[in-house]
C-alpha positions in Angstrom: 4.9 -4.1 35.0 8.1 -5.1 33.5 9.4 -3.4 30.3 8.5 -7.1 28.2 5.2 -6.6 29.3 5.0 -2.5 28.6 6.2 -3.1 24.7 3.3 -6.2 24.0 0.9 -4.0 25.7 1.6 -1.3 23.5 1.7 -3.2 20.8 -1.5 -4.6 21.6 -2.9 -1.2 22.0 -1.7 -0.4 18.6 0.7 2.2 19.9 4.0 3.1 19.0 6.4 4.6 21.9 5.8 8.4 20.5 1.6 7.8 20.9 2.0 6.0 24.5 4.2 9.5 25.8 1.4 11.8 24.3 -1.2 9.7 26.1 0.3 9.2 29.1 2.0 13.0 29.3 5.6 12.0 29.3 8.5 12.1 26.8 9.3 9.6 24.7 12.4 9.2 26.1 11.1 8.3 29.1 8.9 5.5 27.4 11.7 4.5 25.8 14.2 4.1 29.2 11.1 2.6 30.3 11.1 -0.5 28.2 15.1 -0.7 27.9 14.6 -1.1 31.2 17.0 1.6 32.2 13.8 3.3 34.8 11.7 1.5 36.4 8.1 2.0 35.0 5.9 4.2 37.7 3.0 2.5 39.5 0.9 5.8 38.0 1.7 4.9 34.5 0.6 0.9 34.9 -2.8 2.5 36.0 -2.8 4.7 33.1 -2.2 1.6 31.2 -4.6 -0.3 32.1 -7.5 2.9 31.8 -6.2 2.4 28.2 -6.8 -1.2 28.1 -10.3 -0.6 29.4 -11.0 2.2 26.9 -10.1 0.3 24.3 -11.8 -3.0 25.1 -14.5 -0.8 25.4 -14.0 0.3 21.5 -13.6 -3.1 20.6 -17.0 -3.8 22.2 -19.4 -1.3 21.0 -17.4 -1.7 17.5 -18.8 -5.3 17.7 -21.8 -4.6 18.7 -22.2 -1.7 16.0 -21.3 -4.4 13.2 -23.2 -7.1 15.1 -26.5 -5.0 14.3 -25.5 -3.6 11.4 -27.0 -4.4 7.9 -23.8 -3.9 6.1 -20.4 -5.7 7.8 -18.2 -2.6 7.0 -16.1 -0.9 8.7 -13.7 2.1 8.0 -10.2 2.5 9.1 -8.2 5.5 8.6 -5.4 6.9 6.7 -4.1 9.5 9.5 -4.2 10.2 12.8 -5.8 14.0 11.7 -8.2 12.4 9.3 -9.5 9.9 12.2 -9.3 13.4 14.8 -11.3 15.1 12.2 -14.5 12.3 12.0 -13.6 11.2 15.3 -12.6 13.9 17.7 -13.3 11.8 20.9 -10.5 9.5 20.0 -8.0 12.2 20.3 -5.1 12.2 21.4 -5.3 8.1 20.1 -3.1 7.6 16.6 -5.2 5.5 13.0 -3.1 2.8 14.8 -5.2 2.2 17.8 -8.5 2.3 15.5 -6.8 0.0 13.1 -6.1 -2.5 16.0 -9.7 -2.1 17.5 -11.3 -2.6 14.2 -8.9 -5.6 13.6 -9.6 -7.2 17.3 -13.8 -6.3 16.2 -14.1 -8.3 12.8 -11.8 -11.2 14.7 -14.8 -11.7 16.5 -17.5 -10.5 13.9 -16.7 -13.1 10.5 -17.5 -11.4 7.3 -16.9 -8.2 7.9 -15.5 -5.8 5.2 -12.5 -3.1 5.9 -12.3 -0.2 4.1 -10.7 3.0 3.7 -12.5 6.8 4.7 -11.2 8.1 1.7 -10.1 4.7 -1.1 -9.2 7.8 -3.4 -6.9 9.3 -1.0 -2.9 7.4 -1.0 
């Protein structure tokens, strides 16, 4: 994996360097050195990777099929990383970013579908 391809990944993932270190169990630093290309990038941490990738095609998939059945096309996104922990506590340790860019990956395939807020009074 070269660092190019470590940053879209990420970025694809919908995490920033700070959430790919927690998940993974390194420093930031060492994502970071990673995709300035100062460290090579372990063959332990591509696997990891790519167990992220599946997980969250996996999301994406039962998200679709969730809106695909249900009545109303809505779907919630959240504020925080806590609030999504909160209603959500199988996502942990993943950030509000990764849900945001599994619901937005889900209603690319699902037309019509409605995002909302948890908590529209919250700012």
């Amino acid at each position: 994996m070269t660092p190019a391809e470590l940053v879209v990944i990420t970025g694809w993932l919908g995490l920033d360097q700070r959430a790919l270190a927690q998940i993974v169990g390194v420093s930031e630093r060492s994502v970071r050195r990673w995709t300035q290309g100062t460290y090579p990038i372990p063959e332990g941490i591509r696997e990891q990777i790519e167990e992220l990738e599946a997980f969250t095609a996996g999301a994406v998939g039962e998200l679709v099929d969730a809106l695909c059945d249900a009545r109303d096309l809505v779907v919630a996104i959240y504020r925080t990383s806590e609030e999504m922990w909160d209603a959500r506590p199988e996502f942990e340790p993943y950030p509000a970013g990764w849900w945001r860019q599994v619901v937005a990956r889900a209603v690319h395939e699902v037309p019509g579908v409605t995002i909302v807020f948890t908590n529209p009074n919250t700012h």
